[in-house]
C-alpha positions in Angstrom: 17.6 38.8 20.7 18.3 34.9 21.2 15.4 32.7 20.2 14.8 30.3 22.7 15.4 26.7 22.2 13.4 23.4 22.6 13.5 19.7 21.4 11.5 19.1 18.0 10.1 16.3 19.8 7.9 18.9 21.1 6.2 19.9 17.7 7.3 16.4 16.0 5.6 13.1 16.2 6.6 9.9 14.7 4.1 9.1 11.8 4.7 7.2 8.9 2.3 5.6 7.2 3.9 1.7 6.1 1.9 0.0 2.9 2.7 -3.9 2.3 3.9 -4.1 -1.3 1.0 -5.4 -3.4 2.3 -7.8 -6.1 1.6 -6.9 -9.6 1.5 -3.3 -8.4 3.1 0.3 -9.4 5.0 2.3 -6.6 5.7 6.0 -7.3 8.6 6.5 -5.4 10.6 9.8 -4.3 14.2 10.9 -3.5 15.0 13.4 -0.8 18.3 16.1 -1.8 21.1 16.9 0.6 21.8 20.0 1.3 18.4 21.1 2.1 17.2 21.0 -1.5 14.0 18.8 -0.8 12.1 16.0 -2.5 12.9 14.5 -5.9 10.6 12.3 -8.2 12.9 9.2 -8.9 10.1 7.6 -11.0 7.4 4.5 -11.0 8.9 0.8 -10.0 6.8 -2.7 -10.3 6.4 -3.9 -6.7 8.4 -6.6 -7.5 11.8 -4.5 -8.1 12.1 -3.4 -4.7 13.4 -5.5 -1.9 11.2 -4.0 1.0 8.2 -5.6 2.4 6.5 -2.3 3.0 7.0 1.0 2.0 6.1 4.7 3.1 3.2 6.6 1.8 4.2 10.2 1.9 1.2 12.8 3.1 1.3 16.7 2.6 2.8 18.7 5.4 5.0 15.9 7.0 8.3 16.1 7.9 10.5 13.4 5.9 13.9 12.8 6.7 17.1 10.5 4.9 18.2 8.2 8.2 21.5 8.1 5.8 21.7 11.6 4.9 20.2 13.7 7.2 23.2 15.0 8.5 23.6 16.6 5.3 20.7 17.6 4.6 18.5 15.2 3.2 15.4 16.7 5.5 12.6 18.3 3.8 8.6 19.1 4.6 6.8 17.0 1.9 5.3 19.5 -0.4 1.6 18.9 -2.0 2.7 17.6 -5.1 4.3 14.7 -3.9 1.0 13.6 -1.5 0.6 9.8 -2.2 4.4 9.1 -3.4 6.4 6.3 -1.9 9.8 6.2 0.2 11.5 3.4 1.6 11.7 2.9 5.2 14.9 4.6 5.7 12.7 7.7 5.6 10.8 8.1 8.3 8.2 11.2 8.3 7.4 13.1 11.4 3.5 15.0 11.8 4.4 18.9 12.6 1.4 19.8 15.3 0.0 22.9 13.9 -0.7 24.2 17.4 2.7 25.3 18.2 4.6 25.3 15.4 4.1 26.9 11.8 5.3 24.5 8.4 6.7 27.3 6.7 9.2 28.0 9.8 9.9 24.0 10.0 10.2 23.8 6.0 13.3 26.9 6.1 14.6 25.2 9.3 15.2 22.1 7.5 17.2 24.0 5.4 19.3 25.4 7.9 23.1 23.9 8.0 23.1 24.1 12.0 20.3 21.7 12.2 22.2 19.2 9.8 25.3 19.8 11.9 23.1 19.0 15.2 21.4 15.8 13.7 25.0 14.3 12.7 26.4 15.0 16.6 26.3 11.6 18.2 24.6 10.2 15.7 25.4 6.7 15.1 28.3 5.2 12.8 31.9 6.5 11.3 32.1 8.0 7.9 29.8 9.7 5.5 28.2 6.7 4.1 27.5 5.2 7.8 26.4 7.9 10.4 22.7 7.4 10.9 20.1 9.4 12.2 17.2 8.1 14.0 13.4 9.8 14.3 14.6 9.4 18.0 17.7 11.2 18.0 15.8 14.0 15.3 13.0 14.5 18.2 15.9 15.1 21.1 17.8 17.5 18.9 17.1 21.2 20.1 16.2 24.2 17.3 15.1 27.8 17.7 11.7 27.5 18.5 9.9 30.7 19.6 6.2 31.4 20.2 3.8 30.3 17.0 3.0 33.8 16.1 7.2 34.9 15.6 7.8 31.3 13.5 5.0 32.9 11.1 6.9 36.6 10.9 9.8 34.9 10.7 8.5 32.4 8.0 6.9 35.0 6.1 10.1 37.3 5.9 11.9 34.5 4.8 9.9 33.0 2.0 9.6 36.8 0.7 13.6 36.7 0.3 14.1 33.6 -0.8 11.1 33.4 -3.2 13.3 36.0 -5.2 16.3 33.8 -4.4 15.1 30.4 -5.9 13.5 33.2 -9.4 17.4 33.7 -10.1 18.2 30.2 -9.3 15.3 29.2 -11.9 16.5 32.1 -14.1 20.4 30.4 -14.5 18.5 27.3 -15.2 16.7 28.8 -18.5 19.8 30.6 -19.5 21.9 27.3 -19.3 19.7 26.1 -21.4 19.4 28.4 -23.5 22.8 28.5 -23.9 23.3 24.9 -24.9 20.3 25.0 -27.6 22.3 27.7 -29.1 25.5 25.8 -29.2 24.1 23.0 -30.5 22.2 25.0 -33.4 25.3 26.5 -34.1 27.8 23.7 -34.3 25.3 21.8 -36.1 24.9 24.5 -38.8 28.8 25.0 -39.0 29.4 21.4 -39.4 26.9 21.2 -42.1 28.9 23.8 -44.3 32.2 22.5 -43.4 33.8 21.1 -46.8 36.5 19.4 -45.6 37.1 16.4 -42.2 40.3 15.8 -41.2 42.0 13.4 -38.1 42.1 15.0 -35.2 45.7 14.3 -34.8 45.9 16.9 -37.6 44.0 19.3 -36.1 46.0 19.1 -32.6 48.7 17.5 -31.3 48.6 15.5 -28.0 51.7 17.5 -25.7 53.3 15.5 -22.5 55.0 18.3 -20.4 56.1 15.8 -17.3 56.5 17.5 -14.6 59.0 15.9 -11.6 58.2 18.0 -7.7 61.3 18.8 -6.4 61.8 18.9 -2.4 59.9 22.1 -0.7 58.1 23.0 -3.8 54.1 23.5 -3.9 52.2 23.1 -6.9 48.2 24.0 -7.7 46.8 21.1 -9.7 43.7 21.3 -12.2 40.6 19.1 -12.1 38.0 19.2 -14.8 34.1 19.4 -14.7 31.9 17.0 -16.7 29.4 18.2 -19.1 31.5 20.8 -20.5 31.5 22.9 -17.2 35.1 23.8 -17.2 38.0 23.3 -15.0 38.5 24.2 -11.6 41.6 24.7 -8.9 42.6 22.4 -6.3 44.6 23.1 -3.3 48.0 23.7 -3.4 50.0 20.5 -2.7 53.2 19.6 -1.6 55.9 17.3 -3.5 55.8 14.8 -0.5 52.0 14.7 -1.1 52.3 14.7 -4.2 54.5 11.5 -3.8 55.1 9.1 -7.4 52.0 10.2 -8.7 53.1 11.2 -12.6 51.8 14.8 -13.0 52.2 16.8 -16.3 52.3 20.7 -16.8 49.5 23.3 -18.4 49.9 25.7 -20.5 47.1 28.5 -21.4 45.4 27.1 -24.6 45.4 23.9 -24.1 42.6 21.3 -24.8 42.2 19.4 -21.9 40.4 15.9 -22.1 39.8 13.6 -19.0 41.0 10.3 -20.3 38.1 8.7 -17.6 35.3 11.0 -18.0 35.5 12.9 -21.1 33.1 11.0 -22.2 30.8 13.0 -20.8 31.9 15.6 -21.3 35.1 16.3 -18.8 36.6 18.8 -21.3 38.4 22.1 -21.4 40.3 25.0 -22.5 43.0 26.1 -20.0 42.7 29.7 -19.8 46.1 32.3 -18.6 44.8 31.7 -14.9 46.2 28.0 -15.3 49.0 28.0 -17.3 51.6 26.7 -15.0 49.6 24.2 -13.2 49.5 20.4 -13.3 47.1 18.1 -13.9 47.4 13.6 -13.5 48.2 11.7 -16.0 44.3 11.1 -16.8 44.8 14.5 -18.4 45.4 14.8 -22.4 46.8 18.0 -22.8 46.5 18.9 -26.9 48.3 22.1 -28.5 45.6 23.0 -31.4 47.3 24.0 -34.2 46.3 27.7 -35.1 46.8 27.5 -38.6 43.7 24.8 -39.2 42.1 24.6 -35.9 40.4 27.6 -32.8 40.8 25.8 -29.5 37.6 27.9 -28.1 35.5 26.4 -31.1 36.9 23.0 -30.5 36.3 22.9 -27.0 33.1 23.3 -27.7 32.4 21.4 -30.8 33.9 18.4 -28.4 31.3 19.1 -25.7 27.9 19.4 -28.1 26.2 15.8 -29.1 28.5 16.1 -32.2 31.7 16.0 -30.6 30.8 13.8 -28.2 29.9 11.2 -30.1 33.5 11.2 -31.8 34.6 11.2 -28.5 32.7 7.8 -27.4 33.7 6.0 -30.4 37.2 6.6 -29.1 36.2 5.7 -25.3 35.4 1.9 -25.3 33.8 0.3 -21.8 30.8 -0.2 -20.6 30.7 2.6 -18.0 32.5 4.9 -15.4 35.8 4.2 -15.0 35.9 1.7 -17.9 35.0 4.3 -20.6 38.8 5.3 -21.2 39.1 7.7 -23.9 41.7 5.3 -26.0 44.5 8.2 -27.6 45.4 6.2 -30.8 41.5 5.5 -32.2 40.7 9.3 -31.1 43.8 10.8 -33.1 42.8 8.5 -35.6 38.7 10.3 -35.8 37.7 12.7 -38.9 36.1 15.5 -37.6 34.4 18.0 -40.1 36.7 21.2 -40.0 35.4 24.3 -41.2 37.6 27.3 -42.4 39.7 28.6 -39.7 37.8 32.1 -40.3 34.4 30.6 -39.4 35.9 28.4 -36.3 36.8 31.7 -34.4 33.4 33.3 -35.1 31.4 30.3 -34.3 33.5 29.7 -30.8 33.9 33.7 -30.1 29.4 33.6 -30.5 29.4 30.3 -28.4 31.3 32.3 -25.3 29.6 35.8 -26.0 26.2 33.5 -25.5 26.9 32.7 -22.3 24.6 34.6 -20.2 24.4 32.4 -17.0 25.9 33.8 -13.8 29.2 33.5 -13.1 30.6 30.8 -10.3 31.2 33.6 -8.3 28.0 35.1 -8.2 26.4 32.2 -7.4 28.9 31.2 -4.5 27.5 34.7 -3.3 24.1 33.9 -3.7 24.6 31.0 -1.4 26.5 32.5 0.7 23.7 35.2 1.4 21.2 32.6 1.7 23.0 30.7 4.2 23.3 34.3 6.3 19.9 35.0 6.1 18.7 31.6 7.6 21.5 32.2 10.3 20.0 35.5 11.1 16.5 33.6 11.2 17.3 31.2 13.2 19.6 33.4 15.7 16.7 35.9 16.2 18.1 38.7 14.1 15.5 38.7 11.6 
């Protein structure tokens, strides 16, 4: 069955409670996700490093919404342990009347993508840092609301599921790091032992495989994660959209650096699924050579604290975009290099370690999450 559907307005009021900035004073002060991942602690500022006059004291059980970023899902109900925390007034907070409408129900509605969708709709401005919602426009916006007594059965089926939900989510969290106190340990201890540092320009070669589209062809281009996360596939493109961009050609073994971010960490090893694919010239393709060097244990001797650092020597700037990874100073870096022996069993223990779920599993996880508050919210729950 169809839930029926009213305005918020009709379990929403307006109520935010404004506080004049006090000089000499400390503001605890809060973020709100997108995507319907709730409230953030950004830290404490000193009254006088914020602009506004007045800011928002957030209670326990309001509504709080991003005027910016509601429309993606910057919309949460406040939980208690951020009662007494500060937002700017570009979040507005709404009271939820307790006698027709449950917080729990409100709390999983917020994080329902069909309500984001609904908020954007003739919302004001063009583009995704200008559309803004108003507490107005929230309060005319219409959501499943049935009677008090189904939001509670549906609340309480829904925090039962996705209690066990957010336990994996938490779970991937531990393992990842898990995974990267591991990796460090272990690079740290091989490092230790290693007898010998060479240049990396000894080690690995930096390879240029230009690649020029030719009319009608389509090509799949690479883009690389930061923080050691891997690489990932872009849509296929065309060579007119390609147009006079310089593009270079993969091959499966490669050690991939992002000349802008690899810094922090925007490096990779190109497995068999890529080889063939193109990446812009902001990426450094190297050829390890297998007589001194293991690409797997490099990759990730390149993305622990040790690596890294070698890495940043070579990538002067202050930040961003300035932080190019300069190719002559970072050939020109000792690295310690164990035996080649120790190199494959350190980097074969470093992938074998990794016991976090796979992309795929978590795109499923989301994507079951996502039917389950459509089956809420449609009344087939």
């Amino acid at each position: 069955m169809s839930l029926p559907e009213r305005p918020l307005g009709e379990v929403l009021r307006s109520d935010v409670a404004d506080e004049t900035v006090q000089p000499g004073r400390d503001y605890s002060i809060a973020g709100v996700y997108g995507f319907g991942r709730g409230l953030f602690r950004r830290g404490p500022i000193r009254s006088d490093e914020t602009s506004y006059s007045k800011l928002n004291r957030l209670s326990t059980s309001r509504l709080v919404m991003s005027r910016l970023k509601a429309f993606e899902g910057a919309i949460a109900v406040i939980p208690p342990e951020f009662d007494g925390w500060y937002l700017s007034p570009e979040f507005p907070t709404f009271a939820i009347d307790s006698a027709v409408a449950d917080e729990r129900y409100i709390a999983n509605l917020c994080a329902w993508p069909e309500l984001w969708t609904r908020l954007g709709a003739q919302s004001k401005g063009v583009g995704a840092r200008k559309v803004r919602v108003s507490g107005e426009r929230l309060l005319t916006v219409k959501v499943p609301l049935p009677s008090l007594d189904e939001q509670r059965r549906i609340a309480a089926s829904l925090d039962s599921i996705l209690d066990k939900y957010s336990q994996v989510c938490r779970l991937r969290v531990r393992r990842a790091d898990l995974k990267r106190a591991f990796k460090e340990s272990l690079i740290t201890t091989t490092i230790a032992k290693a007898n010998r540092s060479l240049p990396v320009k000894q080690v690995m070669t930096l390879e240029r495989r230009q690649v020029f589209p030719g009319p009608g062809d389509s090509y799949r281009e690479i883009g690389i994660k930061s923080f050691g996360r891997g690489i990932f596939h872009k849509d296929p493109v065309s060579a007119d959209e390609i147009g006079d961009k310089r593009v270079f050609a993969v091959a499966s073994g490669d050690l991939i650096f992002s000349n802008v971010f690899a810094w922090e960490g925007a490096i990779a090893r190109a497995q068999e699924s890529e080889s063939g694919m193109i990446g812009s010239h902001r990426f450094m393709t190297y050829v390890v050579d297998e007589s001194i060097g293991d690409a797997t244990y490099l990759k990730h001797y390149f993305t622990s604290s040790h690596g890294l650092e070698v890495v940043r020597r070579a990538s002067p700037g202050s930040a961003g975009r300035n932080k190019t990874l300069g190719i002559n100073f970072f050939n020109e870096q000792l690295i310690p290099v164990p035996d080649i022996e120790t190199q494959r069993r350190v980097g074969h223990a470093v992938e074998g370690a990794d016991t976090s779920l796979m992309v795929g599993d978590i795109r499923l996880l989301d994507a079951l999450k996502l039917s389950l508050l459509n089956a809420a919210f449609t009344g087939q729950l």
